[in-house]
Backbone as a printed PyTorch tensor [residue, N CA C, xyz], in Angstrom:
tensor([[[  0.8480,  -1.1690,   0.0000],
         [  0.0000,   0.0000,   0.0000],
         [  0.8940,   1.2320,   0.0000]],

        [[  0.4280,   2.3520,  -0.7640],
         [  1.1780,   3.2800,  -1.1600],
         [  1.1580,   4.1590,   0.3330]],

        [[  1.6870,   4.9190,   1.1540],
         [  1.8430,   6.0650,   2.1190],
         [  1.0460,   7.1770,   1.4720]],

        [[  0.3400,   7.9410,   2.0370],
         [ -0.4750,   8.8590,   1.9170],
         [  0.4290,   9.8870,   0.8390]],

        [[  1.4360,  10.9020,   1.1540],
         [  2.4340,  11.4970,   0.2320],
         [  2.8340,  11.0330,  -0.6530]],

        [[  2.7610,   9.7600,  -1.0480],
         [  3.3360,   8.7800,  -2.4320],
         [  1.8760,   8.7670,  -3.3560]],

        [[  0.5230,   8.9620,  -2.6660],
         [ -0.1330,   9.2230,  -4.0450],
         [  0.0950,  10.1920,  -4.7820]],

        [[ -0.4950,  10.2360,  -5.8090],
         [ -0.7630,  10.9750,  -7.1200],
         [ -1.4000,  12.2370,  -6.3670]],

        [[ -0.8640,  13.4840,  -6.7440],
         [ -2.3100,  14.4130,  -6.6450],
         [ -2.9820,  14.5410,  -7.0840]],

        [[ -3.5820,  13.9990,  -8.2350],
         [ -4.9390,  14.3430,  -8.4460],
         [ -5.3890,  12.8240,  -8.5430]],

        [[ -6.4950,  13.1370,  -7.8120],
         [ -7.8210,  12.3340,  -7.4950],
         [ -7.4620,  11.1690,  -8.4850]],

        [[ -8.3850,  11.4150,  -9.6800],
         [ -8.4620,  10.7190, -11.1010],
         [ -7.3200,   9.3770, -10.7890]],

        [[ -6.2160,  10.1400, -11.1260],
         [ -4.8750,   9.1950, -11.0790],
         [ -4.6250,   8.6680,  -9.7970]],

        [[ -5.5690,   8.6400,  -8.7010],
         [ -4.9890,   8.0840,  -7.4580],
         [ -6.0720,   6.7420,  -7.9790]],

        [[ -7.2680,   7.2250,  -8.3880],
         [ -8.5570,   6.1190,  -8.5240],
         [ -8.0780,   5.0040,  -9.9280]],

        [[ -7.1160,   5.7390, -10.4260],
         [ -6.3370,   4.5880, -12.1510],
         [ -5.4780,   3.5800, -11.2170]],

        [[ -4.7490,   4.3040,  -9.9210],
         [ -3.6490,   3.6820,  -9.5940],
         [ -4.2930,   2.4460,  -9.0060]],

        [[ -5.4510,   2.5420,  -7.9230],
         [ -6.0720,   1.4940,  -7.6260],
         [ -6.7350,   0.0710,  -8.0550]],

        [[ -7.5660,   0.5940,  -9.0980],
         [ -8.1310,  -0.0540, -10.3050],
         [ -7.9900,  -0.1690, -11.5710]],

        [[ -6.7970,   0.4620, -11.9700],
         [ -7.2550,   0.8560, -13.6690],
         [ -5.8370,   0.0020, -13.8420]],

        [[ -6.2190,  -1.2900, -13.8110],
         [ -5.7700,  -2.3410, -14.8340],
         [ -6.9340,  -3.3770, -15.2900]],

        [[ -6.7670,  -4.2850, -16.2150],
         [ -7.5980,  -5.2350, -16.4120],
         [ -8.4730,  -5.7510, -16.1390]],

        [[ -8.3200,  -6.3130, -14.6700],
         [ -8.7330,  -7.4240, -13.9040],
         [ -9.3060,  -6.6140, -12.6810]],

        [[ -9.2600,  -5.7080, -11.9830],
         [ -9.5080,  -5.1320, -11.0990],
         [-11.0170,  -5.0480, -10.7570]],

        [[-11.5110,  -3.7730, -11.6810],
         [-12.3160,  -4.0000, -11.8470],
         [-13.4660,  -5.4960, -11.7130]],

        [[-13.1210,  -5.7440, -12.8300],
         [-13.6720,  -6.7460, -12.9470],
         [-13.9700,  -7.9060, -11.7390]],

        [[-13.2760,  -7.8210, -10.9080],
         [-12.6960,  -8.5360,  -9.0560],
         [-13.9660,  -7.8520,  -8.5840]],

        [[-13.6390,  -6.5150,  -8.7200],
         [-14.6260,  -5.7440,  -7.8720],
         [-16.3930,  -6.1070,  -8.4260]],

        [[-16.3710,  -5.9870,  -8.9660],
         [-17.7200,  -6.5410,  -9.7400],
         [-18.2570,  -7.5960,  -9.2960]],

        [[-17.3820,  -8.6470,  -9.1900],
         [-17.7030,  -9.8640,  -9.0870],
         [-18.3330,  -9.8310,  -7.0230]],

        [[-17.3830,  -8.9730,  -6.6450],
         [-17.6260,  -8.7600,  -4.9780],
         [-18.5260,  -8.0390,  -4.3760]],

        [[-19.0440,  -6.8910,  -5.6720],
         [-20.3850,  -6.1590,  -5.3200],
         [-21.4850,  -7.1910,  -5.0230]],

        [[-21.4840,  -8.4920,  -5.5430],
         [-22.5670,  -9.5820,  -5.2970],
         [-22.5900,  -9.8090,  -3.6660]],

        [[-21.5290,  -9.8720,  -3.5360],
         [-21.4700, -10.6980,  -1.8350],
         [-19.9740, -11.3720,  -1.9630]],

        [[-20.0220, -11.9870,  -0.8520],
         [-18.2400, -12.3640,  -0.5340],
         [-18.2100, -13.9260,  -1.4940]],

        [[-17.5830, -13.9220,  -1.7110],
         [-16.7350, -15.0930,  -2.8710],
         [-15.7280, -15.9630,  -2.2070]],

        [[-15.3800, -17.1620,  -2.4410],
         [-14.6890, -17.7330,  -2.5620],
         [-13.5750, -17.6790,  -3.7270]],

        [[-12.3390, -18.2630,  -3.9970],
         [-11.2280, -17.7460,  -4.6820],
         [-11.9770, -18.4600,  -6.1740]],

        [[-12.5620, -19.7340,  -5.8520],
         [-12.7790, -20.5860,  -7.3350],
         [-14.0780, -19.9280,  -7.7490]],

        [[-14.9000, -19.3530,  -7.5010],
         [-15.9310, -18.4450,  -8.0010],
         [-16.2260, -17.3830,  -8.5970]],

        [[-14.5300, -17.0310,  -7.7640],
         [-13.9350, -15.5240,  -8.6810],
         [-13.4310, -15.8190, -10.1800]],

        [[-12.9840, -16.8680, -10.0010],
         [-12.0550, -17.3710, -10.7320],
         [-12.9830, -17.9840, -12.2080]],

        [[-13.4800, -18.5730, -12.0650],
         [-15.0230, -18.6320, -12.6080],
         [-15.9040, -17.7280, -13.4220]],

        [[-15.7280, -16.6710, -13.0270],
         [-16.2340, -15.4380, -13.3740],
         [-15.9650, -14.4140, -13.6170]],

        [[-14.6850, -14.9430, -13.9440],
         [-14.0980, -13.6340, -14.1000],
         [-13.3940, -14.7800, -15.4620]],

        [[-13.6360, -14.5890, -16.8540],
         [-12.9430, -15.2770, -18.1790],
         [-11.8300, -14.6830, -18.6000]],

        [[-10.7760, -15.9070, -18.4200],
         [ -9.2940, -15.4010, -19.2800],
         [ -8.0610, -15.1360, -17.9870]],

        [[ -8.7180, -14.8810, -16.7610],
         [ -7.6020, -15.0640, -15.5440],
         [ -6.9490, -15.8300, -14.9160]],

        [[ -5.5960, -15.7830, -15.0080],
         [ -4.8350, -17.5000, -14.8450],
         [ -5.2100, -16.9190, -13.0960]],

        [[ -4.6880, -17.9510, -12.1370],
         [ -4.6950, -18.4140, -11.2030],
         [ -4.2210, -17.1580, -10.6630]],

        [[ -2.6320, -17.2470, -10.9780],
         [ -1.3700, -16.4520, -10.3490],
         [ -1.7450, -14.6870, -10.8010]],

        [[ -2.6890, -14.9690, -12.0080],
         [ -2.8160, -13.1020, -11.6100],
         [ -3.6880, -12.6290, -10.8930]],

        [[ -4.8230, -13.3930, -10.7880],
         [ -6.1310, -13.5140,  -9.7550],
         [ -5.3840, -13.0560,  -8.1000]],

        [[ -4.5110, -14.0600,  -7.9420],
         [ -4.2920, -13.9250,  -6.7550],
         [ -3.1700, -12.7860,  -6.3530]],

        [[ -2.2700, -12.4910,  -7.7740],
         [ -2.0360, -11.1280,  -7.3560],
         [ -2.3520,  -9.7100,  -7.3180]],

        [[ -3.4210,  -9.4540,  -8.3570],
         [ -4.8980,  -8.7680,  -7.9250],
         [ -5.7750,  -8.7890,  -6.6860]],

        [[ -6.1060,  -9.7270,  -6.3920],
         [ -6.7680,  -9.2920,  -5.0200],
         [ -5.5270,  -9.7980,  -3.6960]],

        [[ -4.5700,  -9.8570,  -3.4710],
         [ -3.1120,  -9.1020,  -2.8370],
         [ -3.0390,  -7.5790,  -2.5980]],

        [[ -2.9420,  -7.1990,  -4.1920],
         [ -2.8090,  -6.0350,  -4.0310],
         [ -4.2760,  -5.1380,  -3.3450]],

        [[ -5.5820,  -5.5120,  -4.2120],
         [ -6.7510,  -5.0840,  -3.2950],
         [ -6.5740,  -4.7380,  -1.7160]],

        [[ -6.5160,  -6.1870,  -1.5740],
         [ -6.4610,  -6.2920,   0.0210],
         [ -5.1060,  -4.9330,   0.7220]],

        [[ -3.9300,  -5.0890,   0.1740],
         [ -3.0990,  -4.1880,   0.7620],
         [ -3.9580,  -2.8720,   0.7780]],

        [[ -4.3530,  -2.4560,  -0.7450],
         [ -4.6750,  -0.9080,  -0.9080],
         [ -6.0200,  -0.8290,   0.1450]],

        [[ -6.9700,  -1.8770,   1.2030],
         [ -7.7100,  -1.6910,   1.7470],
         [ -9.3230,  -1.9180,   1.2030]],

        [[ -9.3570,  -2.0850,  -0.2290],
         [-10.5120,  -2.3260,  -0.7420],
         [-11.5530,  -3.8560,  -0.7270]],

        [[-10.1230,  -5.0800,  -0.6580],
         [-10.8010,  -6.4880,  -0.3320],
         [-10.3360,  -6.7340,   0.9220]],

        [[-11.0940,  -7.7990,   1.8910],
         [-10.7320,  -8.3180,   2.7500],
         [-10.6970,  -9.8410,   2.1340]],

        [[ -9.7340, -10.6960,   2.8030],
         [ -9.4310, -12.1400,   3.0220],
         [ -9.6970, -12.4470,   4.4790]],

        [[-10.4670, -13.0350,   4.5460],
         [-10.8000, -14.4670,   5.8380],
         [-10.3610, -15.4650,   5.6010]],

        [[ -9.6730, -15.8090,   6.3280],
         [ -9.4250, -17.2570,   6.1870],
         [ -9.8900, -18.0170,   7.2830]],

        [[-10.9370, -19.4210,   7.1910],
         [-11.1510, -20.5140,   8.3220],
         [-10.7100, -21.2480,   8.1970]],

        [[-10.0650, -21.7920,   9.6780],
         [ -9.6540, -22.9140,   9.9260],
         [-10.1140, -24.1790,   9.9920]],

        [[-10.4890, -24.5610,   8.6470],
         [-11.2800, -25.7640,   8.7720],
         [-10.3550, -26.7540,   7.6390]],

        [[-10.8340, -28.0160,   7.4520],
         [ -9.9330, -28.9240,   6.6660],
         [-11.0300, -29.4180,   5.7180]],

        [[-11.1690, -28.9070,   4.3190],
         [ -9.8890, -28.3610,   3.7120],
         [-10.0410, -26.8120,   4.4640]],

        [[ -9.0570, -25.9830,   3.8190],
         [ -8.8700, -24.5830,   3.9740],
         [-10.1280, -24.0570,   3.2380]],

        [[-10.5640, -22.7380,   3.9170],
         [-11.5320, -22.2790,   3.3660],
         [-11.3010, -21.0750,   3.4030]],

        [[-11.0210, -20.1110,   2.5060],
         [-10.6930, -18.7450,   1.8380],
         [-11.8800, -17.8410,   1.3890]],

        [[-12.1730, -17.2200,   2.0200],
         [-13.5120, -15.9870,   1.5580],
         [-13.0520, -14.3550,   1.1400]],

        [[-13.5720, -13.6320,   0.3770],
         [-12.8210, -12.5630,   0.2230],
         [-14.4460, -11.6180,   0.0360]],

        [[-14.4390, -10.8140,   0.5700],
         [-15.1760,  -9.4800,   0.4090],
         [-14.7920,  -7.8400,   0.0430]],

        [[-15.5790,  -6.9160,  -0.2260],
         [-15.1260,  -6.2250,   0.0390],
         [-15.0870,  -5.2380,   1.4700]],

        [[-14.2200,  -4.3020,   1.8120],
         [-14.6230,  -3.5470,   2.2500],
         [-15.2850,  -2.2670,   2.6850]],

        [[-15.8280,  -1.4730,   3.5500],
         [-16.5830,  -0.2440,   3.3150],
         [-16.0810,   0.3300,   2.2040]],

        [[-14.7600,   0.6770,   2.4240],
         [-14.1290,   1.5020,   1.1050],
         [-14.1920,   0.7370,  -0.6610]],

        [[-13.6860,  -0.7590,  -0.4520],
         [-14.1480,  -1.1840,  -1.4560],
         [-15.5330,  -1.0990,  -1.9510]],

        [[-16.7260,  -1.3190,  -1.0760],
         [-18.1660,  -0.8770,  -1.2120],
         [-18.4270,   0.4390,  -2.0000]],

        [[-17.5800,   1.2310,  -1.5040],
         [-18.3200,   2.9220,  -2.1340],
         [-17.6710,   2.6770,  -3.5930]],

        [[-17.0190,   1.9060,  -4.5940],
         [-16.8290,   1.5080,  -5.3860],
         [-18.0030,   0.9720,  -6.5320]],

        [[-19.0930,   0.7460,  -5.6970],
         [-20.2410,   0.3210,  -6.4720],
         [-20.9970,   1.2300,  -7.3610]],

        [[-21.0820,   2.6870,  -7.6010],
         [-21.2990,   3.5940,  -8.2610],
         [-20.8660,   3.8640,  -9.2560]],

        [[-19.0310,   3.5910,  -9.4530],
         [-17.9630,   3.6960, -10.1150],
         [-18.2500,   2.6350, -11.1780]],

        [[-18.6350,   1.4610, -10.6060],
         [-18.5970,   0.0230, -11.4800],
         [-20.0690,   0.1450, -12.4840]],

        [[-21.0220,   0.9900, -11.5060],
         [-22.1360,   0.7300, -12.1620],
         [-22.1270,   1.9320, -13.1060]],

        [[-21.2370,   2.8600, -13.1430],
         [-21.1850,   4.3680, -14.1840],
         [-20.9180,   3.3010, -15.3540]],

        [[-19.2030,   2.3930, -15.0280],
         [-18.9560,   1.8820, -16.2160],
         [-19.5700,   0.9090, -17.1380]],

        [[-20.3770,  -0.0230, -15.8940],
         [-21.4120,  -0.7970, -17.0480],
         [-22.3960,   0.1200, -17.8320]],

        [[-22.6280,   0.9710, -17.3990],
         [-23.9660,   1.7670, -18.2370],
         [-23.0040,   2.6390, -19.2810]],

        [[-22.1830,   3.0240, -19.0290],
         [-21.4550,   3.5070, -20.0610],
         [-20.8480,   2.4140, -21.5160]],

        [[-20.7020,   1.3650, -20.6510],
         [-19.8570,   0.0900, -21.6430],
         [-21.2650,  -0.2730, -22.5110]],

        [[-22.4110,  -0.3750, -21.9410],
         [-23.8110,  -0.5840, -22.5500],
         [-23.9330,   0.4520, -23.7730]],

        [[-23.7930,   1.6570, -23.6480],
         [-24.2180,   2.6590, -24.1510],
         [-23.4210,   2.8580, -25.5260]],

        [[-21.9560,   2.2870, -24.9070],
         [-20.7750,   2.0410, -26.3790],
         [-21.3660,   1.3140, -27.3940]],

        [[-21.5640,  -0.1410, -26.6180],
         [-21.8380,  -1.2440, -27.4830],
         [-23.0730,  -0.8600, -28.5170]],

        [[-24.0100,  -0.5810, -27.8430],
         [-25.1590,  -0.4770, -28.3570],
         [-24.8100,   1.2110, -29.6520]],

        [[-24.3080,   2.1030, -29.2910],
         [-24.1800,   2.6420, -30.3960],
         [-23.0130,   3.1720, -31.7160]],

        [[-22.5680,   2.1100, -30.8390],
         [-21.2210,   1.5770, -31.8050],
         [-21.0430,   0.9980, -33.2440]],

        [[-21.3630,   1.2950, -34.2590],
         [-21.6890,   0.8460, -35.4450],
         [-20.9100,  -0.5900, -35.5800]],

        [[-19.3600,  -0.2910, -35.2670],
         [-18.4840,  -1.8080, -35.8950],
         [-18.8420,  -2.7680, -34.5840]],

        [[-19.4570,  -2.7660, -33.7080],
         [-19.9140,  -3.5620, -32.7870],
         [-21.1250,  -5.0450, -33.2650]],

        [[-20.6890,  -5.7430, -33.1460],
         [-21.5680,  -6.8040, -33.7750],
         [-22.4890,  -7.4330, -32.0550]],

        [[-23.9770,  -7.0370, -32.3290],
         [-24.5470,  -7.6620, -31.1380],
         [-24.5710,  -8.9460, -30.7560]]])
């Protein structure tokens, strides 16, 4: 996790630094449902090997947005949610689906 003085100043670029790769998003999406297990994410999220999954929500968790539980039970049982801060994220996700809707649909070279 970055130290408060090591962000970006402006806003925008502090909110790219968090999320604005690939997969991020897309994590987050999947967690606006409710808390997940790792193979559900994994599942639902198409095209993510294992090892980047899990270093995506690593980094989440550091920057404060996912939590990991882990129970002690046999087998191991791994849950991941988000947190409050990851939560206020749900506005953000839902701008971009309605925006990604709005592409597709009036996008001429877009095939429905």
């Amino acid at each position: 996790m970055l130290k408060k003085e090591e962000l970006p100043p402006c806003p925008v670029a502090t909110a790219v630094n968090l999320i604005g790769n690939k997969w991020k998003p897309l994590i987050i999406r999947d967690l606006l449902n409710g808390t997940q297990r790792y193979k559900y994410l994994q599942y639902g999220i198409k095209g993510i090997s294992p090892k980047v999954l899990t270093e995506n929500l690593k980094q989440l968790e550091q920057d404060g947005l996912v939590k990991r539980e882990v129970f002690a039970e046999v087998p191991l049982r791994v849950e991941y949610s988000l947190t409050d801060l990851g939560e206020q994220m749900r506005p953000v996700i839902s701008a971009l689906a309605e925006w990604g809707n709005t592409y597709k649909n009036s996008y001429k070279g877009y095939n429905k």
